[in-house]
N, C-alpha and C positions, 0 to 999 in steps of 0.2 A: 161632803166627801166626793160625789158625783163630778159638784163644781170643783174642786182640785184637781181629778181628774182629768177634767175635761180642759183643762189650765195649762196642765203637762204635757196631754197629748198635740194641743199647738204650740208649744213650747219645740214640737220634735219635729212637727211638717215644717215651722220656719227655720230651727237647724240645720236640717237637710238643705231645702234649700236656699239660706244664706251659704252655708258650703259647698253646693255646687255655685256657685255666683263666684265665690272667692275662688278657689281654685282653676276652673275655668279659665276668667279672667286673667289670675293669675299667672298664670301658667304660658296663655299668651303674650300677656305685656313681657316675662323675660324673653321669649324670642323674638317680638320684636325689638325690643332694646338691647340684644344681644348678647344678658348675663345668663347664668344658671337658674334653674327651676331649686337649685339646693339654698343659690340667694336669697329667694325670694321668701322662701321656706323661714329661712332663720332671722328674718325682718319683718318683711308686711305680715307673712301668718303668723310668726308668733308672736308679734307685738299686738294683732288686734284677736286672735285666740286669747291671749294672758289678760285682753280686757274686762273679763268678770271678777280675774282673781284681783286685779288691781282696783275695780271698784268697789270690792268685798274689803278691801284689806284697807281703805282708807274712808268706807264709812265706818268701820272698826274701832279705828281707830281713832275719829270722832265722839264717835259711842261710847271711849273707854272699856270695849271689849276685845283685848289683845289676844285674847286666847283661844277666838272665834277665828281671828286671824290668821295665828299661826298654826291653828288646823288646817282651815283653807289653802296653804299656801302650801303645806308638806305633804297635806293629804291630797293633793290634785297632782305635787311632782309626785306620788308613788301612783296615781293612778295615770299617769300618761306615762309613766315607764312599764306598769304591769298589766294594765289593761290596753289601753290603745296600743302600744309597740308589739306586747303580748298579739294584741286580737286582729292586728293587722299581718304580724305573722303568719300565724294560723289559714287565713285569709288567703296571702300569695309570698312566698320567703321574701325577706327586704334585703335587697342589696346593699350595701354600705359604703359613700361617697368617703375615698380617700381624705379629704378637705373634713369631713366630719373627724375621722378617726385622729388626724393629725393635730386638729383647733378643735373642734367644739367642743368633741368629750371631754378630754381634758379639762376645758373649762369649766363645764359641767361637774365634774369633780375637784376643782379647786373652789369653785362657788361653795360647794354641797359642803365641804371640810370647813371653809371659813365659815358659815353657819353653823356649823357645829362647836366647833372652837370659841365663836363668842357665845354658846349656850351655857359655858360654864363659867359661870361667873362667882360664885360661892368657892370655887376651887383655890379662887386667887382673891379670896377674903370678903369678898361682899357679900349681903345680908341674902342677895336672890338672887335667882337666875334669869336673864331680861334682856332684850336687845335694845341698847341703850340710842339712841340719837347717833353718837360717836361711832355705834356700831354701825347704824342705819345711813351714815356718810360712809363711810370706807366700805359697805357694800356699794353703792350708787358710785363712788369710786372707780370700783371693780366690774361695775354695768359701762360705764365710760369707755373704759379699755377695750371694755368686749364690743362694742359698737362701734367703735374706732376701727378695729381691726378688719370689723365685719364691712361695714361700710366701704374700707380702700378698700378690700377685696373685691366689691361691688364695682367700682371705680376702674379699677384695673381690669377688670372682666370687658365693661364697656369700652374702655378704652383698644384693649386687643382687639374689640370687635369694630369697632373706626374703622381701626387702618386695616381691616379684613377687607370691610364692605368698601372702603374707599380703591381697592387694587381689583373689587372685582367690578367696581363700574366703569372702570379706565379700563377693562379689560375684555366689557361690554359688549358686542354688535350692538347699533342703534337701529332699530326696526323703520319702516316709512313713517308712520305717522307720532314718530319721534318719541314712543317708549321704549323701555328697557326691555331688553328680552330676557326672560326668566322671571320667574316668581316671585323670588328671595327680594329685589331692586325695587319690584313696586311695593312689596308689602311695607318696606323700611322709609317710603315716601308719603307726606304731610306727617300730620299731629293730630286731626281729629280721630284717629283710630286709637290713638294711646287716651287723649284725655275720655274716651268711652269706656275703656278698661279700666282706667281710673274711677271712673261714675261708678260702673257696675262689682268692682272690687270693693268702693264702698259700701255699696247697698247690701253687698256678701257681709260683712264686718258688719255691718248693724244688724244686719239678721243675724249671722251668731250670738253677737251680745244681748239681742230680746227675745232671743229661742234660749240662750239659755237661761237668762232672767224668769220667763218663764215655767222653765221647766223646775228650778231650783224653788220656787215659791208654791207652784202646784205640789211637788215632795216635799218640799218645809211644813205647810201646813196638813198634806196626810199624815206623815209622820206621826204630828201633833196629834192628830183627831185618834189616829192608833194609840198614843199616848206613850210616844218615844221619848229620851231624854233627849234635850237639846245639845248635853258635849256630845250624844251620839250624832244627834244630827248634822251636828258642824265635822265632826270627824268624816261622818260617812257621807251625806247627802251633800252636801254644800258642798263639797271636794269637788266628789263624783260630779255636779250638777255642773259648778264652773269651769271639768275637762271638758264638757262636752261639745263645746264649741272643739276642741281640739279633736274629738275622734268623729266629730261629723266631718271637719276638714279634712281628713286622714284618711279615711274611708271613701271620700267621695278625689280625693287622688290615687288614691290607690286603683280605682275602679278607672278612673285615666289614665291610669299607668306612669305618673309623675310622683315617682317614689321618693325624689327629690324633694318636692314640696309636704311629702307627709313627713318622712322622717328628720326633714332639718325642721319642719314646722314644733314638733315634739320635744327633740332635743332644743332649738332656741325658747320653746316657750319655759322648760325648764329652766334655762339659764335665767330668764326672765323674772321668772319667781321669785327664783333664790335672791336675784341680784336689786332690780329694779321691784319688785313689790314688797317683797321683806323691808329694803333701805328706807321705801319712802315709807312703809306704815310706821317702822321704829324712829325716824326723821320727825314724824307730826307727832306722835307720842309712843314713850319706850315702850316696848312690848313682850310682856313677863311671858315666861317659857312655863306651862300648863304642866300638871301633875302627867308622868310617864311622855313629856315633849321630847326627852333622850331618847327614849325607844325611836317615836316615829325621825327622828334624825338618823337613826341607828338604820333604819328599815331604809330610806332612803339611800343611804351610800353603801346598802348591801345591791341595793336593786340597780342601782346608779353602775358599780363594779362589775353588775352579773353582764349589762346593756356592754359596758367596754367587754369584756369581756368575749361575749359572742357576738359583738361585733367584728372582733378579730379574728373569726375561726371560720371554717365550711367558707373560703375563700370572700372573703368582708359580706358576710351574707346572713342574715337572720332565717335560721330555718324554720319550718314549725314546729316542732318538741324544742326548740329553745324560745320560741313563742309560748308554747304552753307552759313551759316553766316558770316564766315570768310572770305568764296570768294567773297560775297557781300561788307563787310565791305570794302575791300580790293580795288576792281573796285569800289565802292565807292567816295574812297576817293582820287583815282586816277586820277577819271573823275573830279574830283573838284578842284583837284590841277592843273592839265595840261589846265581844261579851264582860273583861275584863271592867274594862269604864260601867256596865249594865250592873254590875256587883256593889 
């Protein structure tokens, strides 16, 4: 027990700091390359945050445990919507980037519905309910799209930012010893300063993924030794254990003030979920929907609704009693599910 413990807790010093690495970094490479910190958010963080739930969901799915999976995958979107969103709230109100409220959520909510919609398979005659191969292509489909879009947005971003920086160097004084004057001109000059950010945005991204590998295996096995069931485990700890790359990254932007980076980072990794790790676990093999799996679909596109929701209120701004609601909601419905499955 000692030794689980002891598993977990550096499980939380290299979360931490892979999350300060990542964001950090992060955070600089868009201003030097002249996109938003919201881009960065709904790409680099949330595609290398979603990397526990994507490697959770396709050893799974090797193993022939799809129901490990599709806890993992719904249990970590309710907990980066009611616990991280909630607990950053709380924290400092989040503003809310137009560019979210217009693309993401939405998509966030048309992912979250089409997941739902292939859970009922029984309805429309078949023997069970299962996310089919078929299913798991037309979400990776619907991942496509969203990276497509996400991406030129990215493109256009930098592009704007060209012909910025190209009228402000023509627009220059050139000093004696043939620098640019101002700040902005020399930071946007060589490469080795980007590919360092690059080095150390990866080093952030590994350390999340073995902080939280960590963290998730020192709680698997206490669990165990308390003598937890394991659909509790998978429900609650493996969720919770694989957000946590998300709300170390979240928290450790938010403390930089790059709310950009936590809240597109939360919102894409959810899209990511739904879209890109549900498709490939059901892709490698179909993945049956677990006794009371409509609930946690249900819980998810309540919490999903509540996030649009007050997003759009107190001027695009998450306050905390709508923080708190969410982290209520959230432990809520947790406690009710795990005592429920405990019966």
């Amino acid at each position: 027990m000692l030794t689980s413990i002891a598993i977990g807790a550096a499980g939380v010093v290299i979360l931490v700091t892979g999350g300060e690495l990542l964001v950090k970094n992060a955070a600089s490479l868009a201003r030097r390359l002249g996109i938003s910190p919201l881009a960065v958010g709904l790409t680099i963080v949330a595609f290398g945050t979603s990397a526990p739930e994507l490697a959770v969901g396709i050893g799974a799915a090797l193993s022939d445990s799809g129901t490990l999976a599709f806890g993992n995958i719904f249990g970590s979107n309710l907990a980066n919507i009611g616990l991280i969103v909630g607990l950053c709230a709380l924290v400092r109100p989040l503003p809310i980037d137009n560019a979210i409220i217009r693309r993401e959520l939405p998509m966030m909510l048309l992912a979250t519905a089409a997941a739902i919609v292939m859970a009922f398979d029984t309805d429309l005659g078949e023997t069970r309910n299962v996310y089919t191969r078929s299913d798991g292509l037309v979400l990776l489909l619907f991942f496509g799209v969203f990276l497509w879009y996400t991406l030129g947005d990215l493109l256009r971003q930098r592009g704007r930012s060209n012909s910025c920086d190209t009228l402000k160097i023509a627009a220059a004084p050139v000093v004696a010893d043939g620098a640019w004057a101002g700040s902005a001109a020399n930071e946007d000059l060589g490469h080795s300063g980007i590919t360092f950010r690059l080095v150390l945005i990866a080093l952030g991204l590994v350390g999340l993924a073995v902080g939280g590998n960590l963290v998730v295996t020192g709680a698997v096995d206490l669990a165990r030794a308390l003598g937890v069931s394991e659909v509790v485990i998978g429900l609650t700890v493996v969720a919770v254990g694989t957000s946590l790359p998300e709300l170390a990254a979240s928290l450790s932007a938010l403390r930089r003030r790059e709310v950009g980076i936590a809240v597109g980072g939360v919102v894409g990794s959810n899209i990511f979920n739904t879209l890109l790790v549900t498709g490939t676990t059901a892709t490698i093999r179909p993945m049956p929907i677990p006794e009371g799996g409509h609930l946690d679909l249900a819980a998810t596109a309540v919490l999903s609704l509540a996030l649009v929701l007050f997003a759009r209120t107190n001027n695009q701004k998450i306050i905390r009693y709508e923080g708190l609601g969410l982290l209520l909601l959230w432990a809520g419905y947790l406690t009710a599910r795990t005592l429920w499955l405990s019966l």
